[in-house]
Jmol script that loads the backbone (N, CA, C; Angstrom):
load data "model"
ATOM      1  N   UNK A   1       7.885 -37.934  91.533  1.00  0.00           N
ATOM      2  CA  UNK A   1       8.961 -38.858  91.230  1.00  0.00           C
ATOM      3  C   UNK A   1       8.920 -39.198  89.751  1.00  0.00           C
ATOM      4  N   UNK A   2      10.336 -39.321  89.335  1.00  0.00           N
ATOM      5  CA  UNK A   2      10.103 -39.702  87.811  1.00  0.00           C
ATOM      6  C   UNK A   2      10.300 -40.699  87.264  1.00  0.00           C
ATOM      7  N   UNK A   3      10.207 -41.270  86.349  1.00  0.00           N
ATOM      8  CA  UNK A   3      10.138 -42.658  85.401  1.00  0.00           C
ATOM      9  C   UNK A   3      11.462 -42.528  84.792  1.00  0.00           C
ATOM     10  N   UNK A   4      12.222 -43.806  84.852  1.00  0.00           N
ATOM     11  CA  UNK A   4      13.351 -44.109  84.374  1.00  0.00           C
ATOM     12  C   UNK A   4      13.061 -44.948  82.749  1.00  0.00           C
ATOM     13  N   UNK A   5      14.056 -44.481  82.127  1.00  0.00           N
ATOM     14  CA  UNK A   5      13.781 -44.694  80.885  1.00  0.00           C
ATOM     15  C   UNK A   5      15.322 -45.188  79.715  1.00  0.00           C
ATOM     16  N   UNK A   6      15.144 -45.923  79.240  1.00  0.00           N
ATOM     17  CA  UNK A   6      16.677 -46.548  78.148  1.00  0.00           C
ATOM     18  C   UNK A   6      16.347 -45.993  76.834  1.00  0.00           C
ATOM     19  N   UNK A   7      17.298 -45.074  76.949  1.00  0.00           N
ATOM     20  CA  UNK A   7      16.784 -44.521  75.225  1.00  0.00           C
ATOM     21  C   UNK A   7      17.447 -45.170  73.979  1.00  0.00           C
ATOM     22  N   UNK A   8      16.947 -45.229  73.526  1.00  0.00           N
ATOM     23  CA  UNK A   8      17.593 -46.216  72.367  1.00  0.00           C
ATOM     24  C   UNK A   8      17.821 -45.424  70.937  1.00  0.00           C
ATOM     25  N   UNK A   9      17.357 -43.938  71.113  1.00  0.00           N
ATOM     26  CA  UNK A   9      17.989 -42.606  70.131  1.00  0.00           C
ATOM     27  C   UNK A   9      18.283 -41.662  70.979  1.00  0.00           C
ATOM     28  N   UNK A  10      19.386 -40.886  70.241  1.00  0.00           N
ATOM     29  CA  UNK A  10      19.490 -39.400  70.817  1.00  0.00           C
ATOM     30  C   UNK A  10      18.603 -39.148  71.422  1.00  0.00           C
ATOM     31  N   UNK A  11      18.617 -37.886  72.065  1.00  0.00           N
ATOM     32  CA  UNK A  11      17.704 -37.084  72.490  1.00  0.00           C
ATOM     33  C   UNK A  11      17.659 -35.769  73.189  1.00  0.00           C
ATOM     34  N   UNK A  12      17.278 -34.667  72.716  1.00  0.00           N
ATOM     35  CA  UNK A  12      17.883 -33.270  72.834  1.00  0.00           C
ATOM     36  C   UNK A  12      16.681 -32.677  73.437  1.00  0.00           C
ATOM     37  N   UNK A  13      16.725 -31.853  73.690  1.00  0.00           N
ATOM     38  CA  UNK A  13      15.967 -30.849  74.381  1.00  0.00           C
ATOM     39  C   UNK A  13      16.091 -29.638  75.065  1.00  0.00           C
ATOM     40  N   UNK A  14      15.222 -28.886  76.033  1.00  0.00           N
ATOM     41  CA  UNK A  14      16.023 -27.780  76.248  1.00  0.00           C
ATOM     42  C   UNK A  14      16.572 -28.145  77.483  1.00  0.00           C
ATOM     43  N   UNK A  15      16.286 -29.343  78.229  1.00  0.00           N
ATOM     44  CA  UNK A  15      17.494 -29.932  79.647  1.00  0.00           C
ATOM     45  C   UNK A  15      18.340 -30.453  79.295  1.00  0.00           C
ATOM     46  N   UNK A  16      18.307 -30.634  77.983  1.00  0.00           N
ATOM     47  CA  UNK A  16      19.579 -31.540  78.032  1.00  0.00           C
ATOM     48  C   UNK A  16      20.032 -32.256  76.503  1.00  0.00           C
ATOM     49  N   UNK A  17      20.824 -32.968  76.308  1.00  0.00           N
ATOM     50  CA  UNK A  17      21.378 -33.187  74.988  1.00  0.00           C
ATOM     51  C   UNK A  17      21.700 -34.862  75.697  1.00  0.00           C
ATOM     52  N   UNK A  18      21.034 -36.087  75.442  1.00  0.00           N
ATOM     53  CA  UNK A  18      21.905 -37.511  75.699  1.00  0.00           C
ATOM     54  C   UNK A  18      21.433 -38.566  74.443  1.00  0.00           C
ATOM     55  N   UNK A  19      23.129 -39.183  74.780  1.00  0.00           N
ATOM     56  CA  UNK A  19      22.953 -40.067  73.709  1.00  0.00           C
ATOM     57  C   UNK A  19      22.104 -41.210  73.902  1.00  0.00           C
ATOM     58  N   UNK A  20      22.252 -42.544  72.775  1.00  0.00           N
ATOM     59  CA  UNK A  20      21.238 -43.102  72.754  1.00  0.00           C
ATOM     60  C   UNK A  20      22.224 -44.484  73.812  1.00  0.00           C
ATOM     61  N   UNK A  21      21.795 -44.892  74.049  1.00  0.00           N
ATOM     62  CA  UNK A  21      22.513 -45.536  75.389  1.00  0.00           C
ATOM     63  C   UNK A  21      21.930 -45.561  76.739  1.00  0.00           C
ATOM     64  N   UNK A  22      21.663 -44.258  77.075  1.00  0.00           N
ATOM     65  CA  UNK A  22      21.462 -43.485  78.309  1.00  0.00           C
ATOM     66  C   UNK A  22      20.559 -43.647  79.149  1.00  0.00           C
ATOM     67  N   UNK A  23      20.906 -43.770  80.469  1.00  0.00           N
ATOM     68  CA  UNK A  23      19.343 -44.019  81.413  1.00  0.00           C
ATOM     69  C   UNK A  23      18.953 -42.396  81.876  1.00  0.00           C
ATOM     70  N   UNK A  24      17.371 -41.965  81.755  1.00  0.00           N
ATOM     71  CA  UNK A  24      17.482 -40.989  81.674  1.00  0.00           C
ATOM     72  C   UNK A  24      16.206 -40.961  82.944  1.00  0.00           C
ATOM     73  N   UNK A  25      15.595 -39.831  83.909  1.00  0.00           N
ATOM     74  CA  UNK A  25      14.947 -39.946  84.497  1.00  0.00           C
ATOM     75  C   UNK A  25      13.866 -38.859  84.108  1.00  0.00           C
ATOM     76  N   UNK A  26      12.835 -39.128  83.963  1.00  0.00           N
ATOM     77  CA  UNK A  26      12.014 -38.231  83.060  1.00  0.00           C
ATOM     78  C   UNK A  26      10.149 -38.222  83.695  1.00  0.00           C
ATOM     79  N   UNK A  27       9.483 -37.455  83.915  1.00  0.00           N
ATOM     80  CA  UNK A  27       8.443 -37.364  84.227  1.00  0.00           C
ATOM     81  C   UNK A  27       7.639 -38.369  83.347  1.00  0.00           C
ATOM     82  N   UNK A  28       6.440 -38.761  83.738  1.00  0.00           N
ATOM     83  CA  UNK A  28       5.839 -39.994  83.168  1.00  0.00           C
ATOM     84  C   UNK A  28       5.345 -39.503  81.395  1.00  0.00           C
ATOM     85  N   UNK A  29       4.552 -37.968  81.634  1.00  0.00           N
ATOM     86  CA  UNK A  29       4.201 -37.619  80.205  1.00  0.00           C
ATOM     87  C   UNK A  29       5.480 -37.771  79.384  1.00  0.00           C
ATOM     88  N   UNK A  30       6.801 -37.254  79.763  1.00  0.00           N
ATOM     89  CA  UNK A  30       7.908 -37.416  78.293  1.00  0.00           C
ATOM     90  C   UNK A  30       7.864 -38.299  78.711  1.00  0.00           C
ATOM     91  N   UNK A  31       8.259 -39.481  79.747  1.00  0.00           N
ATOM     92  CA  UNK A  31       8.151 -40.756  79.277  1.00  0.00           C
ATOM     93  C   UNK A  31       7.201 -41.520  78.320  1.00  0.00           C
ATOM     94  N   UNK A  32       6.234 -41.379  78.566  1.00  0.00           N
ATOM     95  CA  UNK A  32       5.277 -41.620  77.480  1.00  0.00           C
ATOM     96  C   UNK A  32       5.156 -41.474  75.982  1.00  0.00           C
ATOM     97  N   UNK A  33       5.526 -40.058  75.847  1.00  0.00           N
ATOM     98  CA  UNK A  33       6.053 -39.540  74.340  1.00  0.00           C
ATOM     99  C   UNK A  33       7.222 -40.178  74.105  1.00  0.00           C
ATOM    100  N   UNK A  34       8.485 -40.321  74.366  1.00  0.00           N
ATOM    101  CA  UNK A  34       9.556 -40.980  74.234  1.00  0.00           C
ATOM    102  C   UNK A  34       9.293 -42.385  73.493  1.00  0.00           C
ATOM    103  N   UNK A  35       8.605 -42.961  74.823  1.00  0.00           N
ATOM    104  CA  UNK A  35       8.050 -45.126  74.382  1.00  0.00           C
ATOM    105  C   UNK A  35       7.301 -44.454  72.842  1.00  0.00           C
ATOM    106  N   UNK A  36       6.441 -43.939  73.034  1.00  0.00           N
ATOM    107  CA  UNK A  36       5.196 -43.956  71.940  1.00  0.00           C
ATOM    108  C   UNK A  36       6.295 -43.341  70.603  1.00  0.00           C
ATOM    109  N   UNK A  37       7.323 -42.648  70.762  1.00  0.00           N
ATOM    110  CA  UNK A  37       7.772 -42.494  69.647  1.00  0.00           C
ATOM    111  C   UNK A  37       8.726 -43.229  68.918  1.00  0.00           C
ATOM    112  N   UNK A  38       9.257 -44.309  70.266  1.00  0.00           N
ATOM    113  CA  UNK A  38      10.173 -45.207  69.817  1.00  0.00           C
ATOM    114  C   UNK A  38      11.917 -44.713  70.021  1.00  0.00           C
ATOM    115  N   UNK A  39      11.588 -43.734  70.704  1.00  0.00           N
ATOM    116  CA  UNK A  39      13.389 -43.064  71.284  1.00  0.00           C
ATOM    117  C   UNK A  39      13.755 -44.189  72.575  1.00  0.00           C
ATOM    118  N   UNK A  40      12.649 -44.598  73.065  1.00  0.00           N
ATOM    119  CA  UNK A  40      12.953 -45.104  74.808  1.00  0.00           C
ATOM    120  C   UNK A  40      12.406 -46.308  74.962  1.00  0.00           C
ATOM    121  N   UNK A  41      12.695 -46.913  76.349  1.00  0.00           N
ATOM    122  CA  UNK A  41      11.785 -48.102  76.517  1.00  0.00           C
ATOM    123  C   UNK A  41      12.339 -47.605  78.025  1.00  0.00           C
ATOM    124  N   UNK A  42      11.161 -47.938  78.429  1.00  0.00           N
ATOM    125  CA  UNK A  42      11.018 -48.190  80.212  1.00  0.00           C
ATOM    126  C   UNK A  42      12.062 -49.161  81.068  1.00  0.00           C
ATOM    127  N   UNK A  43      12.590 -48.365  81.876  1.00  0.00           N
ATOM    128  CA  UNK A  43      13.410 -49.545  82.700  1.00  0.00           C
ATOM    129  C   UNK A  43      12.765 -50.682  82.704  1.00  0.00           C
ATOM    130  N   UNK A  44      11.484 -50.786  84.083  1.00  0.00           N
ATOM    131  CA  UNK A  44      10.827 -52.030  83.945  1.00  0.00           C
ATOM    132  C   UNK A  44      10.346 -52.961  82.649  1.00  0.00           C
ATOM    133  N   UNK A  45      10.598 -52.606  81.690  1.00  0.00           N
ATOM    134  CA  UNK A  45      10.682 -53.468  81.140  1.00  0.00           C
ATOM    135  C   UNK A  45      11.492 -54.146  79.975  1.00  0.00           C
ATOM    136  N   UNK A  46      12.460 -53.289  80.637  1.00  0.00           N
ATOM    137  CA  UNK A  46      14.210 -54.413  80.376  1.00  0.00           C
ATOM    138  C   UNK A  46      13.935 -55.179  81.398  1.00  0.00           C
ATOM    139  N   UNK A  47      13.806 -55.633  82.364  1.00  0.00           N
ATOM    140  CA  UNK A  47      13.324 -56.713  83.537  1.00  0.00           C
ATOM    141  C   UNK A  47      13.293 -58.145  82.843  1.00  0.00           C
ATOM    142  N   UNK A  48      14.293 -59.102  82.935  1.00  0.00           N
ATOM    143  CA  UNK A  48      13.488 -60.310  82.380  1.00  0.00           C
ATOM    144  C   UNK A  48      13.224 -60.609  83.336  1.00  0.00           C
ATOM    145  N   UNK A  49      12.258 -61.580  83.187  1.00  0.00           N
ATOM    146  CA  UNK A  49      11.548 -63.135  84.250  1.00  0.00           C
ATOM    147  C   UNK A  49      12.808 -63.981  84.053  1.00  0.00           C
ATOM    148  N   UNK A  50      13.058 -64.112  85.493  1.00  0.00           N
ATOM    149  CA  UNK A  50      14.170 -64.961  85.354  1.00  0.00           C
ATOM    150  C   UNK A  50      13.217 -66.790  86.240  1.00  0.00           C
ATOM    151  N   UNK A  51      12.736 -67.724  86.003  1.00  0.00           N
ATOM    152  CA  UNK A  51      12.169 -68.700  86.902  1.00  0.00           C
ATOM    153  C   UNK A  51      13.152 -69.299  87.693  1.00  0.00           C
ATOM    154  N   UNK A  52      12.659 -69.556  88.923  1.00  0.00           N
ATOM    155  CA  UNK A  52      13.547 -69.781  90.027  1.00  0.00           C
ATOM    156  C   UNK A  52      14.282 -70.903  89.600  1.00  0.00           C
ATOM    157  N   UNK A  53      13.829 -71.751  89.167  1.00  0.00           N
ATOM    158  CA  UNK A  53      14.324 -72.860  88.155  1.00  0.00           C
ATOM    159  C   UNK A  53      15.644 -72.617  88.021  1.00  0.00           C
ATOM    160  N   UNK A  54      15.889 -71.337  86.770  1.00  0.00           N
ATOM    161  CA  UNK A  54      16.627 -71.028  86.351  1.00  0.00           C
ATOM    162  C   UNK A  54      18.099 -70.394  86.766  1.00  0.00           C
ATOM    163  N   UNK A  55      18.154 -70.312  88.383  1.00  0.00           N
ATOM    164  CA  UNK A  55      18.962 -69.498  89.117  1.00  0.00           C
ATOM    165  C   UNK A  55      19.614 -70.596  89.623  1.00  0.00           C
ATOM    166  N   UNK A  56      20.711 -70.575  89.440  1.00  0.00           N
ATOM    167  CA  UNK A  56      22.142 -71.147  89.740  1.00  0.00           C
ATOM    168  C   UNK A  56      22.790 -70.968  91.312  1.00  0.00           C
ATOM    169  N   UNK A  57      23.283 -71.346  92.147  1.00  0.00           N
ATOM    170  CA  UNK A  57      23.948 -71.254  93.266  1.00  0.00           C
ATOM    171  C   UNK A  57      25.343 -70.905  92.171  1.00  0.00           C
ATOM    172  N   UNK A  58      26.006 -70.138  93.232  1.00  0.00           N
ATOM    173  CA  UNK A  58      27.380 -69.393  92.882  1.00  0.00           C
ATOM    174  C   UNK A  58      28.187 -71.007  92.745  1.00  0.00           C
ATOM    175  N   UNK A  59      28.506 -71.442  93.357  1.00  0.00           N
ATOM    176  CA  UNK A  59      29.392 -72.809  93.765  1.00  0.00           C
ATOM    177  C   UNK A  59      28.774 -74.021  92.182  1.00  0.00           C
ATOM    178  N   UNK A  60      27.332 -73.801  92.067  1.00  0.00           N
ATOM    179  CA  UNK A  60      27.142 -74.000  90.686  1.00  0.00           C
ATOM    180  C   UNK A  60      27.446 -73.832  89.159  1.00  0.00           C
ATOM    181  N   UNK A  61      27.458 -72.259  89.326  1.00  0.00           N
ATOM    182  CA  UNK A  61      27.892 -71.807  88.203  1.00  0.00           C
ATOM    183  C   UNK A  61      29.342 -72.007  87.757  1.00  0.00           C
ATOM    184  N   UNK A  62      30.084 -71.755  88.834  1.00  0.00           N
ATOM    185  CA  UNK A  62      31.422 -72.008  88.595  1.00  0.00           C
ATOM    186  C   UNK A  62      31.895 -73.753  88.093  1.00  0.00           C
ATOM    187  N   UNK A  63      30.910 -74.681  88.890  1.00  0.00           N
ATOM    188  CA  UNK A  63      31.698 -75.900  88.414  1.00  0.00           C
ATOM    189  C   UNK A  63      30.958 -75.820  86.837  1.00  0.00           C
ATOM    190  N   UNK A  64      30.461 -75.159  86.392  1.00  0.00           N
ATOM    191  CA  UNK A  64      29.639 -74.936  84.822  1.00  0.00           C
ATOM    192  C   UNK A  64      30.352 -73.969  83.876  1.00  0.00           C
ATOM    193  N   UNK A  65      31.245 -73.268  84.552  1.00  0.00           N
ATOM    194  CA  UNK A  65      32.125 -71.972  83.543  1.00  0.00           C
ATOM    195  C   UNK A  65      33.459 -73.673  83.386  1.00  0.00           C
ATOM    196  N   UNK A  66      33.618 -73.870  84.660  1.00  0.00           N
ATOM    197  CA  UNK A  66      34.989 -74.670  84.308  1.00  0.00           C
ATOM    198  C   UNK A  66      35.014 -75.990  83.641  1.00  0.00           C
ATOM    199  N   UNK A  67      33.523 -76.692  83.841  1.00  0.00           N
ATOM    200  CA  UNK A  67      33.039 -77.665  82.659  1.00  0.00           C
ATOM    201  C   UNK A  67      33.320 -77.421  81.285  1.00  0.00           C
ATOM    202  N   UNK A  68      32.827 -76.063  81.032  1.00  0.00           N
ATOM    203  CA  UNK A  68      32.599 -75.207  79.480  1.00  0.00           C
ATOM    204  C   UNK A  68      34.023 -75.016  79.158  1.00  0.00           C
ATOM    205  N   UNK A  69      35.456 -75.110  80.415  1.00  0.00           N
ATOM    206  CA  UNK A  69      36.559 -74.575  79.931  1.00  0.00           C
ATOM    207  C   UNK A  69      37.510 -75.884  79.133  1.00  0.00           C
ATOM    208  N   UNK A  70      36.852 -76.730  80.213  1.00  0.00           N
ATOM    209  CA  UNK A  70      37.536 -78.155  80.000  1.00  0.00           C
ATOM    210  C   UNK A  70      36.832 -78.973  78.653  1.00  0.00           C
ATOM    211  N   UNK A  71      36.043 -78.269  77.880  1.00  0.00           N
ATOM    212  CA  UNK A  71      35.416 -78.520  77.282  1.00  0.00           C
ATOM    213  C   UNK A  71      35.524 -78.124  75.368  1.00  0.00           C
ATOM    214  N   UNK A  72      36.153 -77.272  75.982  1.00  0.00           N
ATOM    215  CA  UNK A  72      36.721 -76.291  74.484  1.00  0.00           C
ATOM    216  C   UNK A  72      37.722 -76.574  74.471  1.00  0.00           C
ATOM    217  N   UNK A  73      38.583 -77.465  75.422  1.00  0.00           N
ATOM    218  CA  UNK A  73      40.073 -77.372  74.907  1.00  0.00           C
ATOM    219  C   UNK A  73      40.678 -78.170  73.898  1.00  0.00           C
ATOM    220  N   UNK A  74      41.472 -78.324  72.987  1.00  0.00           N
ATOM    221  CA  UNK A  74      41.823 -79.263  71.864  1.00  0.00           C
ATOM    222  C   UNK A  74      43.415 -79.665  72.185  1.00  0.00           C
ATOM    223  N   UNK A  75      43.634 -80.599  72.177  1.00  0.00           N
ATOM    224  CA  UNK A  75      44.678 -81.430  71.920  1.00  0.00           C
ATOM    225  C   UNK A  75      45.756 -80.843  70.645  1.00  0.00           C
ATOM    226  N   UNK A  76      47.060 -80.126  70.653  1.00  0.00           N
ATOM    227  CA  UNK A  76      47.393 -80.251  69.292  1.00  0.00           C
ATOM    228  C   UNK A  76      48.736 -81.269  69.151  1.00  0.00           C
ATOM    229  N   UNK A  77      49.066 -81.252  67.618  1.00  0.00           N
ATOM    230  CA  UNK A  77      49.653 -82.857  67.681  1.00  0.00           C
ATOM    231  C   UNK A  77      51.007 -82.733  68.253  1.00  0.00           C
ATOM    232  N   UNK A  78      51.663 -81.571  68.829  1.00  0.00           N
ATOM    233  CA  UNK A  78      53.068 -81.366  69.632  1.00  0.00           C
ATOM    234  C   UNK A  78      52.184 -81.819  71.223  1.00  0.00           C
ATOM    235  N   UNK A  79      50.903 -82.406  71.628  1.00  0.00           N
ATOM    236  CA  UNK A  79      50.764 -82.615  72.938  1.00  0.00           C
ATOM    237  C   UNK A  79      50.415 -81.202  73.571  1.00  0.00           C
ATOM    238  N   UNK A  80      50.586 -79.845  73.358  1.00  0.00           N
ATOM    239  CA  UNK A  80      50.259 -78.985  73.962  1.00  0.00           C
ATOM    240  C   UNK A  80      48.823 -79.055  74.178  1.00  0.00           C
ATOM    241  N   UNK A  81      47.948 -78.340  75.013  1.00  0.00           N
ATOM    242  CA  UNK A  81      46.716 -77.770  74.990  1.00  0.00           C
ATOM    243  C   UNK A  81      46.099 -76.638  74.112  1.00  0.00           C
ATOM    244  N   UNK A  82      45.236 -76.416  73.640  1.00  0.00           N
ATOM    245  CA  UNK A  82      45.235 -74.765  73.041  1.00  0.00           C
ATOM    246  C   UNK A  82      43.496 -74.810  73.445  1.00  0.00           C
ATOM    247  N   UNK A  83      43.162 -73.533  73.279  1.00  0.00           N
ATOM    248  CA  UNK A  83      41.655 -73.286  73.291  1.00  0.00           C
ATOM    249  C   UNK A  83      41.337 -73.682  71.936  1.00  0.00           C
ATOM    250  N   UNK A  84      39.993 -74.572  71.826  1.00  0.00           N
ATOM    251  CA  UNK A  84      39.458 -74.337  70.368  1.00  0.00           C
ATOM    252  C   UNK A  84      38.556 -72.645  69.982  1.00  0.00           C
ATOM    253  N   UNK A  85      39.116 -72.234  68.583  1.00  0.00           N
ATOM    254  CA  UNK A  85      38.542 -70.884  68.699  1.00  0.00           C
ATOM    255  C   UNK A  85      36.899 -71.600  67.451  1.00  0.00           C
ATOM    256  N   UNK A  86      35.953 -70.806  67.955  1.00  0.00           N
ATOM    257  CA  UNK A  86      34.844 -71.026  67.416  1.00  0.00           C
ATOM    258  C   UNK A  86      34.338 -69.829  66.649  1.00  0.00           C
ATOM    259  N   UNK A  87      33.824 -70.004  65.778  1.00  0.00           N
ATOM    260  CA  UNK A  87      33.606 -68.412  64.316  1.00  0.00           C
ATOM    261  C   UNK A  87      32.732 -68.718  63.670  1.00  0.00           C
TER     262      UNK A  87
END
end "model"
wireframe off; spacefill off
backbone 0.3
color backbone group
């Protein structure tokens, strides 16, 4: 079985030609050469730790997107609403 891998350069060879983007599935030795050369990084460890803490109920998040909406909005002086844009 092989090791999944995020390459973060090109990468050519004689299987294959992928860009840097790409999830690629690769035996552990090119995986290894890949990390160690700095083309790849290991799925597992794109993985964040997320703490349970940190995990939201669905019915949560939403009254928190629509807080954030009601929150940006600005008053302009015709009485309309507009989004405030932030830069």
């Amino acid at each position: 079985m092989g090791v999944k891998v995020h390459l973060l350069k090109r990468v050519a060879g004689p299987d294959g030609n992928w860009p840097a983007g790409s999830t690629i599935e690769v035996d552990q030795a090119q995986a290894d050469a890949l990390v160690a050369g700095g083309a790849a990084e290991l799925i597992d460890s794109m993985v964040p730790f997320v703490a349970e803490a940190d995990v939201k109920a669905p019915a949560e998040a939403g009254e928190a997107q629509a807080k954030a909406k009601k929150e940006t909005a600005v008053e302009k002086p015709s009485g309309k609403k507009e989004k405030a844009v932030e830069g």
